[in-house]
N, C-alpha and C positions, 0 to 999 in steps of 0.2 A: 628852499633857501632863496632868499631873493634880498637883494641889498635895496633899500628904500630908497634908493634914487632912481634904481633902474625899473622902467616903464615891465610892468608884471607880466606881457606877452611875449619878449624879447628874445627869442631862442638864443641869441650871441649874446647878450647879457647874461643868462643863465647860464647857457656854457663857459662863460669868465669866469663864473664865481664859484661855479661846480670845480672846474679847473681849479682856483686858488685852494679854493678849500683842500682840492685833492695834492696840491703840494705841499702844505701845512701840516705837519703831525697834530699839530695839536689843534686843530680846528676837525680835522678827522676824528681821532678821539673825543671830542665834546661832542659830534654830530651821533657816533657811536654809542656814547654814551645815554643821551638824549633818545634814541630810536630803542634801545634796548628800555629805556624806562617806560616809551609811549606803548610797546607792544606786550612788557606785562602789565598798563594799566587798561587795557582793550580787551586783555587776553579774558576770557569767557563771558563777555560782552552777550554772545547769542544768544545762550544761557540765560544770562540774567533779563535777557529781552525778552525771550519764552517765558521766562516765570513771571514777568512783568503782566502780560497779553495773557497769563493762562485764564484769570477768572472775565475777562469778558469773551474768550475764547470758550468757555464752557458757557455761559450763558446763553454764546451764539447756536453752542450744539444742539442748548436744551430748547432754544426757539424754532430751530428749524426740523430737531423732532418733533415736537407739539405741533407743528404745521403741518407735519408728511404723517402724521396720526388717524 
C-alpha cells in the first residue's frame, strides 16, 4: 500500500498509511478482500509451474541420460 505522493522507501510514510488504513473499516475490508482474491488466484501457482517445466524438464533427464550412457 503506498499513497502516490509518498516517496516508495519512506518507512513513516508507510506506517501513516498502514495506520489510516488500520482505523478505517472499510479500507480494511477492501484490503481483505483484495488479499483474499490475490491468494486464491496464486493458489497452486507451483503446480502449474511444474507442469509448465515438465516437458523441458524431461528432455533434460533424457539428455543427461544419453550422456551418462
Amino acid at each position: 500500500m503506498s499513497d502516490p505522493g509518498v516517496p516508495p522507501h519512506s518507512k513513516d510514510a508507510e506506517a501513516s498509511v498502514v495506520g489510516q488504513m488500520l482505523a478505517d473499516p472499510r479500507a480494511r475490508e477492501a484490503v481483505l478482500i483484495a488479499s483474499e482474491r490475490v491468494v486464491g488466484q496464486l493458489g497452486g501457482a507451483l503446480e502449474r509451474t511444474l507442469s509448465a517445466l515438465e516437458p523441458y524438464l524431461l528432455q533434460l533427464r533424457i539428455e543427461m541420460g544419453a550422456a551418462n550412457a
